[in-house]
C-alpha positions as CSV (number, residue, x, y, z in Angstrom):
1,X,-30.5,-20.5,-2.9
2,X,-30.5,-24.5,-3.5
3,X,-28.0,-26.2,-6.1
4,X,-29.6,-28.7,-7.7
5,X,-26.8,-31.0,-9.4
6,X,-29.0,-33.7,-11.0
7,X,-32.8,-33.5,-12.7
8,X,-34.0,-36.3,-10.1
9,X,-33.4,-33.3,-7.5
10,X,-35.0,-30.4,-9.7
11,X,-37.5,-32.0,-10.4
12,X,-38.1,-32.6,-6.5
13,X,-38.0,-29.4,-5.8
14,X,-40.2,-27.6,-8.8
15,X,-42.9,-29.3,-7.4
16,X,-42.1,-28.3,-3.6
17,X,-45.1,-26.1,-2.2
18,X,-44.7,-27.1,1.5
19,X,-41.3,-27.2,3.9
20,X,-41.9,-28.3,6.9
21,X,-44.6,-25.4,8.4
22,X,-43.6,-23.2,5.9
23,X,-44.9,-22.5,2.4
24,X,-42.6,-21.8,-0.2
25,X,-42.5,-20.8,-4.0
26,X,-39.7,-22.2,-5.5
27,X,-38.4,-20.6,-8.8
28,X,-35.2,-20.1,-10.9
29,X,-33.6,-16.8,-10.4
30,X,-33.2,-15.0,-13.8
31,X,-30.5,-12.9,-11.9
32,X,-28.1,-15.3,-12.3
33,X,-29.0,-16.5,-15.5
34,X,-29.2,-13.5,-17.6
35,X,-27.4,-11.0,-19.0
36,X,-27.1,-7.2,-20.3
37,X,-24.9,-6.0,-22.5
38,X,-24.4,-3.3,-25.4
39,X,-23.1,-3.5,-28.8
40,X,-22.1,0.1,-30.8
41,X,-22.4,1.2,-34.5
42,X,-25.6,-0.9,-35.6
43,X,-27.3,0.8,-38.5
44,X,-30.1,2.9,-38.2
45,X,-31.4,1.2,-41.7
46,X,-32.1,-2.1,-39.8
47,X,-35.6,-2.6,-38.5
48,X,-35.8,-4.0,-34.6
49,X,-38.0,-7.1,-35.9
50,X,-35.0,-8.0,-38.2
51,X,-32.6,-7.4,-35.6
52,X,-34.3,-9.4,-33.2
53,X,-35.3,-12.5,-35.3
54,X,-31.1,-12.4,-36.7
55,X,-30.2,-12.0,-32.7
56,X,-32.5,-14.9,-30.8
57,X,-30.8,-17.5,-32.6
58,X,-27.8,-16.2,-30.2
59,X,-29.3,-16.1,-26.9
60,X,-30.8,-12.5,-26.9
61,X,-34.1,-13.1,-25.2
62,X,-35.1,-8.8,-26.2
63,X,-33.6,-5.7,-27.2
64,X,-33.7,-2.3,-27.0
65,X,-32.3,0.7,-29.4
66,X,-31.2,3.3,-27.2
67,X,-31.8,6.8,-27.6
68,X,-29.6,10.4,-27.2
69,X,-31.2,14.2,-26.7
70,X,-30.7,15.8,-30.1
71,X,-29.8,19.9,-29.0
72,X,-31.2,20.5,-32.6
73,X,-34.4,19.1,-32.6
74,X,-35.0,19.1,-28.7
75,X,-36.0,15.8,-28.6
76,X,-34.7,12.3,-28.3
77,X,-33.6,9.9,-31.2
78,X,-32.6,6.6,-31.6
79,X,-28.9,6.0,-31.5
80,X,-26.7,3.5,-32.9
81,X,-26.6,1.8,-29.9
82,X,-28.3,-1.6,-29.0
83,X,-29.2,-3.3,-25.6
84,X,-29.0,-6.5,-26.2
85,X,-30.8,-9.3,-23.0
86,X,-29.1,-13.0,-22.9
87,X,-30.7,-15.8,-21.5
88,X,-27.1,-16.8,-20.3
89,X,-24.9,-16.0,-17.4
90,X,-22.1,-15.5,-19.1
91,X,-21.7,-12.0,-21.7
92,X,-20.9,-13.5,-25.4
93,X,-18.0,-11.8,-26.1
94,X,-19.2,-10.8,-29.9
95,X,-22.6,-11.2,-31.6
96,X,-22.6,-11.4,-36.1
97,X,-25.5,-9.4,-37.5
98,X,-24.9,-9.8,-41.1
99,X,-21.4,-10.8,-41.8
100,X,-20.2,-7.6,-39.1
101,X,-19.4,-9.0,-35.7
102,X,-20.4,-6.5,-32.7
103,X,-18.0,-6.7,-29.7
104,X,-20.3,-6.8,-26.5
105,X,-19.7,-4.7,-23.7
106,X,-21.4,-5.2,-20.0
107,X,-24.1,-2.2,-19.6
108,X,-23.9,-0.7,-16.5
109,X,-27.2,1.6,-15.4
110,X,-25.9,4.9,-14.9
111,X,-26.9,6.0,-10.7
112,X,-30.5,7.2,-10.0
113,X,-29.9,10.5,-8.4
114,X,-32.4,12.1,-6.0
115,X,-33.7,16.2,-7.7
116,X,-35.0,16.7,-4.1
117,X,-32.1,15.9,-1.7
118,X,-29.3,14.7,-4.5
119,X,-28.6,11.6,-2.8
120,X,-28.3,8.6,-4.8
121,X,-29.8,5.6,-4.8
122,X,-33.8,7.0,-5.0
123,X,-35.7,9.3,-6.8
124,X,-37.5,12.2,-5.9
125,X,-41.2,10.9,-5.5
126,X,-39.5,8.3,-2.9
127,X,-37.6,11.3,-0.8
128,X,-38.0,11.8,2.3
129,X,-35.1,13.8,3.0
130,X,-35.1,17.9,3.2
131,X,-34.6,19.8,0.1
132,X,-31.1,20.2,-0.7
133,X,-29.8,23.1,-3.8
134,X,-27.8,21.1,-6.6
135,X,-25.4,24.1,-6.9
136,X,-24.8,25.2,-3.1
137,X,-26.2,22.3,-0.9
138,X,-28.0,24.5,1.2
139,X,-31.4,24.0,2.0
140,X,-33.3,25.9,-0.6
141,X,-34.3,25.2,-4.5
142,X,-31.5,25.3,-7.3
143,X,-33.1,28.2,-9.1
144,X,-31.2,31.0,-9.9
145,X,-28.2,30.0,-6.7
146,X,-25.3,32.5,-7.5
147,X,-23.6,30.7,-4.1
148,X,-20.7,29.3,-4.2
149,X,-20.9,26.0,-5.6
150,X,-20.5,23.1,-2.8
151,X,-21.4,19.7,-3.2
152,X,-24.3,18.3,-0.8
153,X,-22.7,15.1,-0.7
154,X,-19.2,15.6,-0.7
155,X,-18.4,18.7,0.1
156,X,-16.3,19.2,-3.0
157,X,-16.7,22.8,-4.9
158,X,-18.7,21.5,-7.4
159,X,-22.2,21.1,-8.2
160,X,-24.0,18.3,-6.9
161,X,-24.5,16.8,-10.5
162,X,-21.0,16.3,-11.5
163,X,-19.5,13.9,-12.7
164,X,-16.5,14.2,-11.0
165,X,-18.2,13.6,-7.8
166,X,-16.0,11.3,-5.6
167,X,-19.6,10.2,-4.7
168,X,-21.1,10.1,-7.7
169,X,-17.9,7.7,-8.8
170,X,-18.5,5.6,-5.8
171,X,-21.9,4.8,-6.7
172,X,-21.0,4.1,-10.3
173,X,-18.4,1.5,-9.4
174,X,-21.0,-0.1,-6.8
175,X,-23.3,-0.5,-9.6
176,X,-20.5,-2.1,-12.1
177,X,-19.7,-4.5,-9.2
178,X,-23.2,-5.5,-9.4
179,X,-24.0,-6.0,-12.6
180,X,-20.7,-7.3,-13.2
181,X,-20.4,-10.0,-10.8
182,X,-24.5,-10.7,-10.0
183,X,-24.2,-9.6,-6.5
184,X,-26.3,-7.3,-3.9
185,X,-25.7,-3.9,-3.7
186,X,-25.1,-4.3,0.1
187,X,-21.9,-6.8,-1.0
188,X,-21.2,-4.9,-3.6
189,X,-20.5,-1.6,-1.9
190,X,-18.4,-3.4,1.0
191,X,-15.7,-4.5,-2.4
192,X,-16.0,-1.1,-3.6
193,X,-15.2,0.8,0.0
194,X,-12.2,-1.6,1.1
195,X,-11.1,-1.4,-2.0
196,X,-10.8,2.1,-2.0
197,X,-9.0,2.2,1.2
198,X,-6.4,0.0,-0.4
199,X,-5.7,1.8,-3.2
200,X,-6.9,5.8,-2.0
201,X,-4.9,7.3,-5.1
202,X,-7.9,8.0,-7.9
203,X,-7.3,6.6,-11.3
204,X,-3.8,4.3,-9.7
205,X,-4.3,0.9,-9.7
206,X,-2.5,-1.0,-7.8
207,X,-2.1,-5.2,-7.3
208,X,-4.2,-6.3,-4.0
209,X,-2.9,-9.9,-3.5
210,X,-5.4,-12.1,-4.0
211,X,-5.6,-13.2,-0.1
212,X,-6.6,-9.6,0.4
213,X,-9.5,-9.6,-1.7
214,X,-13.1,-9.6,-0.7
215,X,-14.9,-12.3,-2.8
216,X,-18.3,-12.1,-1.8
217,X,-20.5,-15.4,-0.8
218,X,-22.5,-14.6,-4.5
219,X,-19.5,-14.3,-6.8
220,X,-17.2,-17.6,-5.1
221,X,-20.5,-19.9,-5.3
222,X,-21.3,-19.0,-9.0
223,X,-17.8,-19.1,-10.0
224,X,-17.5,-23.2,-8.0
225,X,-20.5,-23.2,-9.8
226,X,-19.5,-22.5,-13.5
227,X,-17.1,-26.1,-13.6
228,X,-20.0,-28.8,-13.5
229,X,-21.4,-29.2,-17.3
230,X,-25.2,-28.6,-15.6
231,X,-26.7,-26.7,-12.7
232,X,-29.6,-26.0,-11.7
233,X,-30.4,-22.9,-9.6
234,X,-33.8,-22.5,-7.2
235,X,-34.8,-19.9,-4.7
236,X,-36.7,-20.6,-2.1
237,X,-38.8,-17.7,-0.7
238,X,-40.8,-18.4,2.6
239,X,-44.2,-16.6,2.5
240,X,-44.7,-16.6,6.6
241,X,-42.8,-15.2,9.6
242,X,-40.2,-17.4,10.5
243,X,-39.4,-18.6,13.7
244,X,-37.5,-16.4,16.1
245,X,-34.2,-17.5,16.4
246,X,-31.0,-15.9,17.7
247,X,-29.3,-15.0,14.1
248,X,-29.6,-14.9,10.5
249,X,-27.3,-17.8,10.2
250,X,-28.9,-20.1,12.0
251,X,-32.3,-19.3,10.6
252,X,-30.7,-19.8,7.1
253,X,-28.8,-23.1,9.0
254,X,-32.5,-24.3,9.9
255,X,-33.9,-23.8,6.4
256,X,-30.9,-25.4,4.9
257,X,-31.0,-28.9,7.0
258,X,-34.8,-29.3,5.5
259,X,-33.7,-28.9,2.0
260,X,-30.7,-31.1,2.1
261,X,-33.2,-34.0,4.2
262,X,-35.4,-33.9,1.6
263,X,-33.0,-34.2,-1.0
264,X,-30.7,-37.0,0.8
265,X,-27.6,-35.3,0.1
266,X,-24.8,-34.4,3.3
267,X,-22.9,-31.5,3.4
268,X,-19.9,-30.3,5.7
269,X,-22.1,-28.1,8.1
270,X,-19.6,-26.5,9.3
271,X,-18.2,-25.1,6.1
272,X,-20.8,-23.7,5.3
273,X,-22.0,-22.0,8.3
274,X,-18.0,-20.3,8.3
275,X,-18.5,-19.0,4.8
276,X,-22.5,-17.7,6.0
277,X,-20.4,-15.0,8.5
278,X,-18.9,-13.3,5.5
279,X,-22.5,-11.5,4.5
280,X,-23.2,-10.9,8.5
């Protein structure tokens, strides 16, 4: 990812298509420049179109009316709640529809679990793992288990699908982390496991000292980020092998002295290569 801190070096690097023997797209990542969020208690009497004409005037790129499973009809109807998608990297804290202001909460996916193994993280047509029972966690189909119930991925005497699952927990926090502070799911489940360690008591919170946190590369970079008035934001992808070196850092080290030549700016190398170990 490239900072670009002026137009004079955006506009440089839109137009890149070559770096040095590699060929790059360059592109702004929406990742960091968008948002989800939900707002609760929207009438079912207001049509989307109006909705979203009253709602783009306030950064919402799209929306989405979400729907429940009615037990009376057996199907599934639209709720009052709405997904709302900002063009900003920042959640508004309130939207008006109307004169009513909606207070905006950060949605968080709920975790995609497996039917096949019960893992998380994939679905069934993807699974290559054996066939676990939901109930038991033997290797057998769910139907009509009178076994004890034992999780298959805890262990706990519960069925595989409940919510109470200390795994099932995990991965929900891993996936707030995410959404919450635009980071991968790799950094985001390193946070959520030390963190856990820290503080083993469920539902206790206690205060980590700051010194003890981990602040992932993602997270301190947008938040440096956040004090200039403008910033740009690139990715550059490279479309061929590159070169064999001896790590990831100074393959990203290589990458990063072409970028900063062409753009006549000087860095403190050695900063940044000692802030590159923290996702190694």
């Amino acid at each position: 990812m490239v900072v670009c801190f002026d137009k004079h070096q955006f506009n440089q690097l839109s137009k890149l298509k070559q770096l040095g023997q590699w060929t790059v797209n360059v592109f702004q990542p929406k990742s960091l420049n968008t948002t989800i969020g939900c707002i609760y208690n929207v009438s079912l009497d207001i049509d989307e179109t109006d909705l979203q004409e009253i709602l783009e005037k306030q950064q919402v790129s799209r929306l989405q009316r979400l729907t429940y499973y009615d037990k009376n009809t057996k199907t599934r109807v639209p709720s009052k709640t709405l997904k709302l998608f900002f063009n900003t990297a920042e959640l508004p804290p309130r939207v008006l529809i109307g004169f009513k202001s909606h207070k905006t909460k950060l949605f968080v996916p709920k975790p995609t679990q497996c039917f096949k193994c019960q893992g998380f993280g994939h679905m069934q047509r993807e699974c290559r793992n054996s066939v676990k029972c939901v109930r038991c966690g033997e290797d057998h189909k769910d139907r009509e288990c009178k076994i004890k119930a034992k999780c298959a991925n805890c262990n706990g005497d519960h069925p595989a699908t409940s919510k109470d699952c200390p795994k099932k927990i995990e991965n929900e926090k891993i996936l707030k982390q995410v959404c919450k502070e635009k980071c991968s799911v790799k950094e985001a489940r390193t946070h959520v496991l030390k963190e856990s360690k820290q503080n083993p008591l469920q539902g206790k919170k206690e205060n980590i000292p700051k010194e003890h946190e981990k602040i992932s590369l993602t997270k301190g970079l947008f938040q440096q980020l956040t004090e200039f008035d403008n910033f740009i934001l690139l990715s550059i992808m490279t479309t061929i092998q590159v070169p064999t070196l001896p790590d990831n850092v100074q393959k990203v080290s290589v990458v990063a002295n072409m970028v900063l030549e062409l753009l006549g700016v000087h860095v403190n190398q050695e900063y940044i290569l000692d802030k590159l170990t923290l996702i190694n």
